[in-house]
C-alpha positions in Angstrom: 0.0 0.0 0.0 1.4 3.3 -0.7 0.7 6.1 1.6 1.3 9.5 1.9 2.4 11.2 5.0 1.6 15.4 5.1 1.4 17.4 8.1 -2.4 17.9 9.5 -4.2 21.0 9.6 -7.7 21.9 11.5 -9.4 20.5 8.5 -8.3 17.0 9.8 -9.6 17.4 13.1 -12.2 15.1 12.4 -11.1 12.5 10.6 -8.2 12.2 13.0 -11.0 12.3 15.8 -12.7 9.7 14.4 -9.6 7.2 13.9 -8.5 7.9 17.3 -11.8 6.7 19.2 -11.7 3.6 16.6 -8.1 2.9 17.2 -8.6 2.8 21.1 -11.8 0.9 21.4 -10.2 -1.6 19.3 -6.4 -1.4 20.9 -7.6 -1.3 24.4 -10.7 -3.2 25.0 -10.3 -5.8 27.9 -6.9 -3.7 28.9 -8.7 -0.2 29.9 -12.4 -0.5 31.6 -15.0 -0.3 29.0 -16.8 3.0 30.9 -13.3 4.7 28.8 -14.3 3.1 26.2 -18.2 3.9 25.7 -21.0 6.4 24.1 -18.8 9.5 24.7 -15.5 8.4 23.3 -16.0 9.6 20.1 -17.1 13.3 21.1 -14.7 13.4 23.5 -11.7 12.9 21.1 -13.5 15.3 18.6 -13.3 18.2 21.3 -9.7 17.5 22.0 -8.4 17.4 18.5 -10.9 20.6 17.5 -8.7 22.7 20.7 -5.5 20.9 20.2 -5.6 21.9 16.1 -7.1 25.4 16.7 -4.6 26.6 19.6 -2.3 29.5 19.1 0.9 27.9 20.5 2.9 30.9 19.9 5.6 29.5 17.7 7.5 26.7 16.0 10.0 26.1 19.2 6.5 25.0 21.1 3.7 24.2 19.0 2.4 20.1 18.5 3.1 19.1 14.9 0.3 16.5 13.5 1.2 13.6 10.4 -1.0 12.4 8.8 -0.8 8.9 6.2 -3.4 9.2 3.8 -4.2 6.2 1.4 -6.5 7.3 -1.6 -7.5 10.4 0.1 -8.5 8.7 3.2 -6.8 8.9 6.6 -5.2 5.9 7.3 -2.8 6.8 10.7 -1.0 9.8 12.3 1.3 11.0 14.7 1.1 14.0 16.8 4.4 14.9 18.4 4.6 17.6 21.1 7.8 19.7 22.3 8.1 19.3 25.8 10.2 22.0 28.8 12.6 19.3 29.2 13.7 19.6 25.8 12.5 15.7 24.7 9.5 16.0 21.8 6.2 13.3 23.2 5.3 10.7 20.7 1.4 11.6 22.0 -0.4 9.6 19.5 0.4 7.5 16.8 -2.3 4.7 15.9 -2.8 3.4 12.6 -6.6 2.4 11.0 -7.7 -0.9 12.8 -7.5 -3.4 10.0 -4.6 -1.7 8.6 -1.7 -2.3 10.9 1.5 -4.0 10.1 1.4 -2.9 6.8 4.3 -0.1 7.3 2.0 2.9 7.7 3.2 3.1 11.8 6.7 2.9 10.4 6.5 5.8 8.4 5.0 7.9 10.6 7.2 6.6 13.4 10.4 7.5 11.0 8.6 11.0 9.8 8.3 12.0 13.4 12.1 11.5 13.8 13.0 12.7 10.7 10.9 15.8 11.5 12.5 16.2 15.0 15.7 16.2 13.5 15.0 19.1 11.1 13.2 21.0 14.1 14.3 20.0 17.4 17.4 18.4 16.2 19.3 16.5 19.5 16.1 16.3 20.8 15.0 12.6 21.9 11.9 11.5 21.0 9.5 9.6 23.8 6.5 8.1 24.3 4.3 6.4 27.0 2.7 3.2 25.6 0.1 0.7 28.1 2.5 -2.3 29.3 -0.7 -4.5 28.6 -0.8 -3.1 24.8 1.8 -6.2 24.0 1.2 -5.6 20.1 2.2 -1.8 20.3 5.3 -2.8 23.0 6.3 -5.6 20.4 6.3 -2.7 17.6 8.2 0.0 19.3 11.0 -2.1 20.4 11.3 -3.6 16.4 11.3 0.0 16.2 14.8 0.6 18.1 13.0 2.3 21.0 14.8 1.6 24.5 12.5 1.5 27.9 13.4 3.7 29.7 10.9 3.7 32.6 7.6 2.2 34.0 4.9 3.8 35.6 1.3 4.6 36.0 -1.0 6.6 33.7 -3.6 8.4 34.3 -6.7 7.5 31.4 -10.2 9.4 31.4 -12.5 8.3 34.4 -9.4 8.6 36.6 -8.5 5.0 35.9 -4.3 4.2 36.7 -3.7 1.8 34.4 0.5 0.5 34.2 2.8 2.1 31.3 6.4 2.1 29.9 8.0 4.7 28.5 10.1 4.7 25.4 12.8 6.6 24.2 14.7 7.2 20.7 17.9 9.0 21.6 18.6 11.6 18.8 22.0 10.1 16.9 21.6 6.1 18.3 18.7 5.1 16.0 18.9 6.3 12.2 16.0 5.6 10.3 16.4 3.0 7.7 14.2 5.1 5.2 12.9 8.9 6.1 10.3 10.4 3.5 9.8 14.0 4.0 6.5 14.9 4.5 4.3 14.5 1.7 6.1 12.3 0.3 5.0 8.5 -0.7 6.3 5.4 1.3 5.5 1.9 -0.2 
């Protein structure tokens, strides 16, 4: 499947809204408590990417940079990487179109986020936090070259802890095998 990856806009707040509800209902059922999970999702994910896409976040240094991987016009994944105080840029989201993963589409949006750090934050790491009980996701950021670099709690909506791990690609250890630039295709 070839996919392009571009950087979002507000137009894509709700297709990306959309993805994201699908992509945790499916991802997390039986490992978050199905009350997360339920009626509301969807609107609640649409709020949050209408604010997050729509916020003035006064300038390139600071503001949330969104990929998007389109297949025939259609969003098929993103990424949405945010520039932290300590320097390090969060992996926030990156989920894929149940029914399309393992296909390469996280892969190139995991290697367009580094390759857009590198332009923009460059000897910045690049983290995330990922569910410990999300084995398929664990499985794909280590093949990834991401190190663990610590375990914890999260916090998900309902106030429900649930265990993480943290991940880590040190800028300069892990060179992407292949980095398209942004809008361009990946095979």
């Amino acid at each position: 499947m070839i996919t392009t990856i571009r950087r979002g806009t507000a137009r894509d707040a709700g297709a990306v809204a959309a993805l994201h509800a699908e992509s945790w209902r499916t991802a997390y059922a039986g490992i978050v408590p199905a009350e997360a999970l339920g009626d509301g999702l969807a609107a609640q994910r649409h709020e949050i990417w209408e604010l997050r896409l729509t916020v003035d976040y006064g300038g390139p240094e600071t503001a949330p940079e969104l990929l998007i991987a389109e297949h025939g016009g259609a969003v098929v994944g993103f990424a949405y990487l945010v520039p932290q105080p300590d320097g390090r840029v969060l992996l926030d989201n990156l989920h894929v179109r149940p029914g399309l993963t393992g296909g390469g589409i996280g892969r190139g949006l995991l290697d367009a986020a580094l390759a857009h750090i590198a332009a923009r934050h460059p000897g910045a790491d690049l983290y995330l936090e990922v569910l410990s009980a999300n084995t398929r996701a664990v499985a794909f950021y280590e093949r990834a070259g991401g190190l663990r670099t610590a375990a914890g709690e999260g916090v998900f909506p309902g106030g429900h802890l649930l265990p993480e791990y943290e991940y880590t690609w040190p800028r300069g250890e892990r060179a992407p095998e292949e980095v398209p630039a942004a809008g361009q295709s990946r095979s």
